[in-house]
N, C-alpha and C positions, 0 to 999 in steps of 0.2 A: 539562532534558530527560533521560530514564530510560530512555537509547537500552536497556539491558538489556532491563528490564522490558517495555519497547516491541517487544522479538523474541521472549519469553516468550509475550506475547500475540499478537504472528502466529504462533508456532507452535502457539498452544493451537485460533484460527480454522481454520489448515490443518488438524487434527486433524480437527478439529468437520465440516470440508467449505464452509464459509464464505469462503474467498481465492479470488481468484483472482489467479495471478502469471505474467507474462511478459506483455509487450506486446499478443500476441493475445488471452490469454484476455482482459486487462482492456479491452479495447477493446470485446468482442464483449460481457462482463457491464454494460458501462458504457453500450453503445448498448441493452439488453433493460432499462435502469433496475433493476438489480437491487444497483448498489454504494453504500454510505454511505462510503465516506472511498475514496479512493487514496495509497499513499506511495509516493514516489520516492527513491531511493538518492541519496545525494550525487556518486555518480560517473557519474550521466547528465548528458550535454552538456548544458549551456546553451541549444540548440537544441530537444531533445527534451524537458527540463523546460518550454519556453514552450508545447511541442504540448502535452504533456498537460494541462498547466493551463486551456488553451484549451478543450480539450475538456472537461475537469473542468466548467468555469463553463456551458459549452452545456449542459450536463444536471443542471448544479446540486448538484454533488457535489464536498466539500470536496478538493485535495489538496495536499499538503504535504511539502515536500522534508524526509527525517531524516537524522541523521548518521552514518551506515551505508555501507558499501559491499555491492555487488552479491554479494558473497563470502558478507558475514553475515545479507544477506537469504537467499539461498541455502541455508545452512545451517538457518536459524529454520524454513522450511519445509521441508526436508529434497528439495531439489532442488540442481540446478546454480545458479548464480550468476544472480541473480533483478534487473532496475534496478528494477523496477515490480511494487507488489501493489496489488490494490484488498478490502476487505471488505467481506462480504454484510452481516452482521449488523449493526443500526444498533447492540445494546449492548457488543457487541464495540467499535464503531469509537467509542463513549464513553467507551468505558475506556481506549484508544489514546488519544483525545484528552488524557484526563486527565494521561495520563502527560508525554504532550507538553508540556504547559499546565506541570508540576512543572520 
């Protein structure tokens, strides 16, 4: 996994207007079916990775814990310390995969 390249490309989304990050916005883009992937930070509890997951599978939208903390997601978007993003873009969120999959 190409954790780098992997926050290259949430930053390039965030640019674009394509993320959304923090709990509320992805909850509220994820119930309007507008996200193709969600990633979670490794430093969300165990308890809130199974909520979102849950919810992820209800709406049919992959999501996948990276090996990032809430700090370097934060950064990648250029916000405060981020556990949760989701991307709009499906070619975005394919190219995220890819990276993932490396």
């Amino acid at each position: 996994m190409n954790i780098q390249g992997i926050l290259t490309l949430i930053g390039f989304a965030q640019k674009a207007g394509k993320l959304a990050a923090g709990e509320s916005a992805v909850g509220n883009f994820l119930k309007k079916g507008r996200l193709a992937l969600i990633l979670l930070s490794e430093e969300l509890s165990e308890q809130r990775r199974d909520v979102w997951q849950k919810q992820a599978q209800l709406y049919e939208v992959t999501a996948i814990t990276i090996p990032a903390t809430k700090v370097e997601i934060g950064l990648a978007v250029g916000q405060s310390p981020r556990g949760i993003i989701g991307i709009m873009d499906l070619k975005m969120a394919e190219a995220v995969m890819k990276k993932i999959e490396n």
